[in-house]
C-alpha positions in Angstrom: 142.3 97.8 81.9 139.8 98.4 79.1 136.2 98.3 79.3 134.7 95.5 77.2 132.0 97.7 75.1 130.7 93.9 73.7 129.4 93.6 77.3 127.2 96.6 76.6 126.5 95.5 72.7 124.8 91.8 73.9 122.5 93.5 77.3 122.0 97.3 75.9 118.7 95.5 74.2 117.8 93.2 76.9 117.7 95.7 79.3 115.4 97.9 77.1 113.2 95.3 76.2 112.6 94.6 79.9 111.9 97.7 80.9 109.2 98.5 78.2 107.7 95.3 79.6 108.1 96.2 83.1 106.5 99.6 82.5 103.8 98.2 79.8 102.9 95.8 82.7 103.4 98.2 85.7 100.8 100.7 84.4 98.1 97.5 83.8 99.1 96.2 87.0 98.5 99.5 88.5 95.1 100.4 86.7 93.9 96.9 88.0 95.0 97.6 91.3 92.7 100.4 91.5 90.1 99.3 90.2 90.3 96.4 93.0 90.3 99.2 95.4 87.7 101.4 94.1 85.4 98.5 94.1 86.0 97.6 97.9 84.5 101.4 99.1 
């Protein structure tokens, strides 16, 4: 049974692309989060 590399070839760039968004929005989500919590204290 061989692995089907096209598989790879069509989500390899998909999965990037939502990871640099996840992380791109994870760190504004986080800094916005903080700053909701610094300004409850």
């Amino acid at each position: 049974m061989d692995f089907d590399w096209r598989v790879v070839a069509v989500l390899a760039p998909v999965i990037v692309a939502a990871s640099w968004a996840a992380f791109n929005i994870g760190a504004a989500a986080l800094k916005q989060v903080q700053n909701f919590l610094n300004k409850q204290a």
